[in-house]
BAFI-3210 file (N, C-alpha, C; in Angstrom, 3 decimals, decimal comma, padded with zeros to 6 digits):
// residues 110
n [1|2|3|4|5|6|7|8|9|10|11|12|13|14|15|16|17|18|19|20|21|22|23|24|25|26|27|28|29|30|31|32|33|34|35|36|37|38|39|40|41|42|43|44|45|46|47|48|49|50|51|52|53|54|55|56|57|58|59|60|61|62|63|64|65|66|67|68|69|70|71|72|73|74|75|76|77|78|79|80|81|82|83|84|85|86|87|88|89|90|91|92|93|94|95|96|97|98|99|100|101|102|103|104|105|106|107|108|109|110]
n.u [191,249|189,762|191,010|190,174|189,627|189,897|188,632|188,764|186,645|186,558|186,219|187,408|185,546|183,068|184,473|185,579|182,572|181,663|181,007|183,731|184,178|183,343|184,702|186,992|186,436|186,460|188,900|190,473|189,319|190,303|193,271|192,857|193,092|194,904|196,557|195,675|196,617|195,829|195,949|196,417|196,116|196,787|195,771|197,994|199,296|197,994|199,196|198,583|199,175|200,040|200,651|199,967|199,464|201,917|203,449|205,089|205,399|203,336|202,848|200,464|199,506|197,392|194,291|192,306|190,045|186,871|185,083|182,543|183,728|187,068|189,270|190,645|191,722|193,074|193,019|193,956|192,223|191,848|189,515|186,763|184,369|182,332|180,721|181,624|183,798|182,494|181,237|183,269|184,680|182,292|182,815|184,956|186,677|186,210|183,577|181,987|182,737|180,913|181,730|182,229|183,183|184,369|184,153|186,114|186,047|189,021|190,756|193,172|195,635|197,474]
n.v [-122,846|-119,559|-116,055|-113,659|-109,988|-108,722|-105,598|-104,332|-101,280|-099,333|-097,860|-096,425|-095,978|-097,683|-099,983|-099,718|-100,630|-102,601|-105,904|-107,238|-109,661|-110,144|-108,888|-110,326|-112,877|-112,468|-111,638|-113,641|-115,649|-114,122|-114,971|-117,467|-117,517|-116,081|-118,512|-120,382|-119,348|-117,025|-113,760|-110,976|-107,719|-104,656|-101,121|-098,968|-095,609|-094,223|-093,221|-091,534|-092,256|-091,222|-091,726|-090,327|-090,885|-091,752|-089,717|-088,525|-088,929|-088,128|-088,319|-087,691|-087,375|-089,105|-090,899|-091,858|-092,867|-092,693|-092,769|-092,990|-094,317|-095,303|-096,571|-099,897|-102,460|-104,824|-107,883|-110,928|-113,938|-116,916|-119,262|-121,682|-120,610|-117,152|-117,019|-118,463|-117,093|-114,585|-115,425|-115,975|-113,315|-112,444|-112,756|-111,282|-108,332|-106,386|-106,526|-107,149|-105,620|-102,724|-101,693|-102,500|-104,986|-104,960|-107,661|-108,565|-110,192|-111,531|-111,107|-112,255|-110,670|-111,897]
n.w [-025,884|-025,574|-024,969|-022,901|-021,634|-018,626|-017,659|-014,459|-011,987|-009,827|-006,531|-003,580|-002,012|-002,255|-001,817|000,719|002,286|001,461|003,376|005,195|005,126|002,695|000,936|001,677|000,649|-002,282|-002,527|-002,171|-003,787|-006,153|-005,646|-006,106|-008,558|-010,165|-008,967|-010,663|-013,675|-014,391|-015,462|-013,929|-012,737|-010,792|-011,656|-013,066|-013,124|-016,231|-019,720|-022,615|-026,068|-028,975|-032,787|-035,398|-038,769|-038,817|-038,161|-036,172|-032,507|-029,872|-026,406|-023,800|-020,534|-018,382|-019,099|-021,442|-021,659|-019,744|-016,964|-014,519|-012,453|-010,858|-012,678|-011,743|-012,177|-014,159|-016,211|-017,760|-018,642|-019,149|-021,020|-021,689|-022,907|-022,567|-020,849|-018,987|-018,011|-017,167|-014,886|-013,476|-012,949|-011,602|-009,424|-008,089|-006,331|-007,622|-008,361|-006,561|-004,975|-005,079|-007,699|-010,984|-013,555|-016,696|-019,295|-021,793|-025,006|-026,218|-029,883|-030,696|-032,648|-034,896]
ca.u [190,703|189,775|191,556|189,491|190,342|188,901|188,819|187,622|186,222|185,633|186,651|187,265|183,960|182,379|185,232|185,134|181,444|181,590|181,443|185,065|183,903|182,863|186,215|188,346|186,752|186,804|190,709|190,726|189,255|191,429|194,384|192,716|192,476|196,401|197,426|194,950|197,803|195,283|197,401|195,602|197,202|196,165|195,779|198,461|198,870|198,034|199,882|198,256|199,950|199,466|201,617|198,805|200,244|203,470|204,662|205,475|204,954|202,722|202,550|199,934|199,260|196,071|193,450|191,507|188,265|186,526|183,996|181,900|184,480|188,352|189,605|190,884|192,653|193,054|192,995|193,538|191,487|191,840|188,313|186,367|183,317|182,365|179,569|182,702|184,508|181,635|180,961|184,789|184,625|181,786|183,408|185,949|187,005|185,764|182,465|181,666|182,584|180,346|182,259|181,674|183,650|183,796|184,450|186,040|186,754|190,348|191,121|194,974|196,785|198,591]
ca.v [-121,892|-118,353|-115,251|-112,686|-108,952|-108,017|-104,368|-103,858|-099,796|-099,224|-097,188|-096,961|-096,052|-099,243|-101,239|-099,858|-100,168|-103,742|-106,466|-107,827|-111,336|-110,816|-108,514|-111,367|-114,057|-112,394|-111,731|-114,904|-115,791|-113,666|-115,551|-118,695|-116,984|-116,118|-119,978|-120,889|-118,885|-115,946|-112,438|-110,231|-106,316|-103,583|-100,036|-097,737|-094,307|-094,287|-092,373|-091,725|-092,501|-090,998|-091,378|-089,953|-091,461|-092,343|-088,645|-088,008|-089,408|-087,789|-088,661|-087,709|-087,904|-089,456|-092,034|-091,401|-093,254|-091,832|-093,691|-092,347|-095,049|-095,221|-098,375|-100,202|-103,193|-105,492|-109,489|-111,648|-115,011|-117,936|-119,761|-122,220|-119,465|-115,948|-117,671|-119,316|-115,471|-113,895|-116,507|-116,235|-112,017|-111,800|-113,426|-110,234|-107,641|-104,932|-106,850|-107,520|-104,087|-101,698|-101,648|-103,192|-105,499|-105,321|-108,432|-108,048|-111,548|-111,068|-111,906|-111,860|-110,906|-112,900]
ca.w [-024,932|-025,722|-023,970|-022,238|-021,083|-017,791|-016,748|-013,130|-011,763|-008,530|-005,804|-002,454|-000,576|-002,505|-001,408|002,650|002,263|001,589|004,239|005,101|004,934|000,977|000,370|001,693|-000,508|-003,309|-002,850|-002,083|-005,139|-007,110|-005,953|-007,165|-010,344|-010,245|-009,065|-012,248|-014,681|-015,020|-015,460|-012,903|-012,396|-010,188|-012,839|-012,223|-013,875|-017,798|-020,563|-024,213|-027,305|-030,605|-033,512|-036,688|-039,641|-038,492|-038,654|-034,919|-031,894|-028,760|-025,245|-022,610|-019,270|-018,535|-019,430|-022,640|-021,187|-018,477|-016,040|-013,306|-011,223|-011,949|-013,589|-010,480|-012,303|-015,719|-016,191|-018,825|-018,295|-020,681|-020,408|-022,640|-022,967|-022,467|-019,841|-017,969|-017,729|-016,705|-013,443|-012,719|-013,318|-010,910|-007,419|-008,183|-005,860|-007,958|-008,820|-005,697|-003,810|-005,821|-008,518|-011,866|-014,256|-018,230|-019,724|-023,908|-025,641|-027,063|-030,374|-030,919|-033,509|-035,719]
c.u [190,817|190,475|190,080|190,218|189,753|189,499|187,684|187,592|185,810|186,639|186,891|186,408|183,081|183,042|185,228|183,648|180,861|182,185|182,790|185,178|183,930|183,965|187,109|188,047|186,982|188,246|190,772|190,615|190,020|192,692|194,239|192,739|193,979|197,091|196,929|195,709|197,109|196,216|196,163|196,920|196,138|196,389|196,988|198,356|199,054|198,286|198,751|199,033|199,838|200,760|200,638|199,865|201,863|203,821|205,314|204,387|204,076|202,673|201,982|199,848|197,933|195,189|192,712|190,129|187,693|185,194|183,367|183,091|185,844|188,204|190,962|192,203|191,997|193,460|193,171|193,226|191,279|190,033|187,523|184,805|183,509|181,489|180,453|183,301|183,851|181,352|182,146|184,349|183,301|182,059|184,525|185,978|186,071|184,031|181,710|181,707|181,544|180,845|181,736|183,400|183,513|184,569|184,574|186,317|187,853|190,351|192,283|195,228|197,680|199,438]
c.v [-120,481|-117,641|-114,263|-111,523|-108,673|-106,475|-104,115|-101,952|-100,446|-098,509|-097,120|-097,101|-097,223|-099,975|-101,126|-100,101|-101,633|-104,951|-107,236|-108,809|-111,339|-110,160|-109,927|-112,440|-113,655|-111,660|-113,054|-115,864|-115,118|-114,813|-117,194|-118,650|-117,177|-117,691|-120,420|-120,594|-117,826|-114,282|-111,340|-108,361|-105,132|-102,166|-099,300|-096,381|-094,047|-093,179|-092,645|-091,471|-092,625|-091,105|-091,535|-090,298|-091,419|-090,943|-087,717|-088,309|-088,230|-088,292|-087,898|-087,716|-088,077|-090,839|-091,263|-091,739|-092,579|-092,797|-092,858|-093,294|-095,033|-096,600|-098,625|-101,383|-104,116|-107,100|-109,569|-113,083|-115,951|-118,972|-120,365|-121,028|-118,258|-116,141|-117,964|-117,736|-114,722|-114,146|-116,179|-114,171|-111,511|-112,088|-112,250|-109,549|-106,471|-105,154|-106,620|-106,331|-102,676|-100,847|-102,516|-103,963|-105,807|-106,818|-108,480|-109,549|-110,451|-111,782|-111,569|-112,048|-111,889|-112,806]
c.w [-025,483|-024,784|-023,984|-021,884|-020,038|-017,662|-015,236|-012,639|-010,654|-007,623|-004,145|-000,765|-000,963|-001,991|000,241|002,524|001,970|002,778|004,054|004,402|003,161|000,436|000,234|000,728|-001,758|-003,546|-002,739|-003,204|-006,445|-007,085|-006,255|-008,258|-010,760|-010,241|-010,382|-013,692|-015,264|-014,932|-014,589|-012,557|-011,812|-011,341|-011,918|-013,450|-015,768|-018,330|-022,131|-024,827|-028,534|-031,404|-035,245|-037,698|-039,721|-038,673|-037,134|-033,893|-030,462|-027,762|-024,442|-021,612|-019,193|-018,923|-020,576|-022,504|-020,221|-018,193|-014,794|-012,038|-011,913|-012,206|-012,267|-010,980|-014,132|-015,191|-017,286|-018,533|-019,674|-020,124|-022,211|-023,534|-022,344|-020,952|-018,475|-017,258|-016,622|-015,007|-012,963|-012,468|-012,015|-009,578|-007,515|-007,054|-006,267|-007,995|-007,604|-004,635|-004,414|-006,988|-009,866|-012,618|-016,027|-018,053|-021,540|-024,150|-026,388|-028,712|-031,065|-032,403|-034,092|-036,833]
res [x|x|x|x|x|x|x|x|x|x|x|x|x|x|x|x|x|x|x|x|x|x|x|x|x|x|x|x|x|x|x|x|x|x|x|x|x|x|x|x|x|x|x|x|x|x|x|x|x|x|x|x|x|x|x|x|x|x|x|x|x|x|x|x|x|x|x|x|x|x|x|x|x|x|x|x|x|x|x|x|x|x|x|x|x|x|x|x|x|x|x|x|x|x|x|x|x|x|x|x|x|x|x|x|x|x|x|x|x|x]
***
């Protein structure tokens, strides 16, 4: 099985702005995702981290990306395809409230 990265964006006038009924399944569907052994995390506040040829380190406050939406939450999703991800990635929370979902294939280190 391949790994996947999700990042979900979205905010919270897409998410009031969506009917209850399709919020709750797609929490609902999240936590099928979670019993499934998928790693699911809400974003909290990001730091940048430079260290330019190893000669001293930097820290940030901040996000280094920027989106017209914030970055709402992160997944990692093990799945036989990118096809399989995608289907799971769009019953989301974020997908589904006016928000969007990337989907990266991982490929780990070794």
């Amino acid at each position: 099985m391949a790994k996947f990265v999700t990042i979900g964006y979205g905010d919270q006038d897409g998410y009031d702005r969506t009917h209850a009924a399709v919020r709750n399944e797609a929490h609902a569907h999240d936590a099928r995702l979670l019993e499934a052994g998928t790693v699911l995390g809400i974003a909290g506040t990001p730091v940048q981290v430079r260290n330019h040829d190893g000669a001293g380190m930097t820290v940030e406050p901040g996000s280094f990306l920027s989106s017209t939406l914030p970055v709402a939450g992160f997944g990692i999703i093990e799945a036989a395809t990118i096809e399989e991800v995608v289907e799971l990635a769009s019953k989301t929370p974020c997908a589904v409230a006016h928000g969007v979902v990337e989907v990266w294939p991982l490929q780990e280190s070794r």
